[in-house]
N, C-alpha and C positions, 0 to 999 in steps of 0.2 A: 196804504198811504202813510199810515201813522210809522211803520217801521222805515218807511224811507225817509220822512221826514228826520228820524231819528239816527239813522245812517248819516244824513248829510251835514246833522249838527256834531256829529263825533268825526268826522271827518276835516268840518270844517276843528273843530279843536284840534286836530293831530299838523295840520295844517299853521296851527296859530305856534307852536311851540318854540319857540325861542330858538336860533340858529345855532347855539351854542350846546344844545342840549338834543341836538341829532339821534336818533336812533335810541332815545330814550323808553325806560321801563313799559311807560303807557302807549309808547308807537309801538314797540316791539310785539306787545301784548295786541293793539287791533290787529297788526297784521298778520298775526300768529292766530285768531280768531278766525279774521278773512280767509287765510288758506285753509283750517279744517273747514270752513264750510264750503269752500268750493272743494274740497275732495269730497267730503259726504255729498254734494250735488252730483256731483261726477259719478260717483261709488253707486248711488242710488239710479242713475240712468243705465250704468251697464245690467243694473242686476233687474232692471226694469224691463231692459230688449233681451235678456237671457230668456225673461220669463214668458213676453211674447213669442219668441223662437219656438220655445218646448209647446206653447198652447197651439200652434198653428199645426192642424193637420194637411199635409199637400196632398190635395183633390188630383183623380189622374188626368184630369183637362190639363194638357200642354201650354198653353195660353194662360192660364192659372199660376201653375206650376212654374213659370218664365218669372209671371208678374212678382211673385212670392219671393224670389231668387233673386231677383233684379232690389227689391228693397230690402232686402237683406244683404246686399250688396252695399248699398246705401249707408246702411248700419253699421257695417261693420267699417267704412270709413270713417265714419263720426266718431266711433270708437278708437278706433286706432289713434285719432288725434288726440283723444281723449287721456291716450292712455299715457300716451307723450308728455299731452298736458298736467297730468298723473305723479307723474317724475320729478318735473319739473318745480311740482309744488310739494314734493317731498324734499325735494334739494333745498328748497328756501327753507323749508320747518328745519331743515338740518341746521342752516346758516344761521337760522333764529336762537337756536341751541348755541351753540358755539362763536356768536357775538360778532359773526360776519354778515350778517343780513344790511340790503341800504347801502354796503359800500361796494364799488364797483372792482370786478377782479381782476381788470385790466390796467385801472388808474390808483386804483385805492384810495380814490375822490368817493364822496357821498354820488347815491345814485341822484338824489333828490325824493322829497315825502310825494309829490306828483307826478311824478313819474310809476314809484309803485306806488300809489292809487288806482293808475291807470294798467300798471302789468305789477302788478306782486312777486311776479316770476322772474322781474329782472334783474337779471348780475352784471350788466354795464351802464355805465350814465351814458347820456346821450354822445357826447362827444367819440367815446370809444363805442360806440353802439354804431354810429356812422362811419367811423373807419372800419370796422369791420365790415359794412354793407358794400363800401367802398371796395374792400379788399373784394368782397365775393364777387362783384359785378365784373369789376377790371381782367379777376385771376379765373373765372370761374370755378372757384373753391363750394 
């Protein structure tokens, strides 16, 4: 409780930071914090169902063996997003490096501080974020 509490007051500060002063040292820096921990989150789940995998020995009951397969099936979707997910939050730690994080790649408008709060991962503000949705729906791209 105590670490969310704490979450939410350094949030709200990155939130409070003057308009002027966008994408400054200490935004940079939480959000640069936020993505290593969701990739060590991430990092630690795959190597979590790695280790489930290797512990499970498949029993010769076919019904077993079905079930076992079937959530490991499972798994390995979770992952796959995961791993997407993965990418994605290595693309930002790049952007963070190189002083592009926060602005969007389409408009070179800020994304906005709420927007990544809510996606860390985002490379378009909202405005170019719905034309693209736009485009995919219309064009099926």
């Amino acid at each position: 409780m105590k670490d969310k509490q704490l979450l939410s007051s350094v949030e709200q500060a990155i939130r409070m930071v003057p308009r002027g002063e966008y994408m400054s040292p200490a935004q940079l820096e939480f959000f640069r914090l936020r993505l290593e921990d969701e990739r060590r989150k991430l990092l630690e789940n795959a190597q979590s169902t790695l280790e489930q995998m290797q512990a499970i020995v498949s029993g010769p009951d076919p019904n077993d063996r079905a079930s076992t397969e079937e959530k490991f099936s499972l798994e390995f979707r979770v992952r796959d997003r995961e791993r997407k997910l993965l990418k994605k939050i290595e693309d930002a730690l790049l952007r963070i490096e190189d002083g592009t994080y926060g602005w969007c790649t389409d408009t070179g408008e800020p994304i906005g501080i709420a927007r990544l709060l809510a996606r860390p991962t985002a490379t378009l503000c909202i405005e170019a974020q719905e034309r693209h949705e736009l485009h995919e729906r219309s064009y099926g791209v």
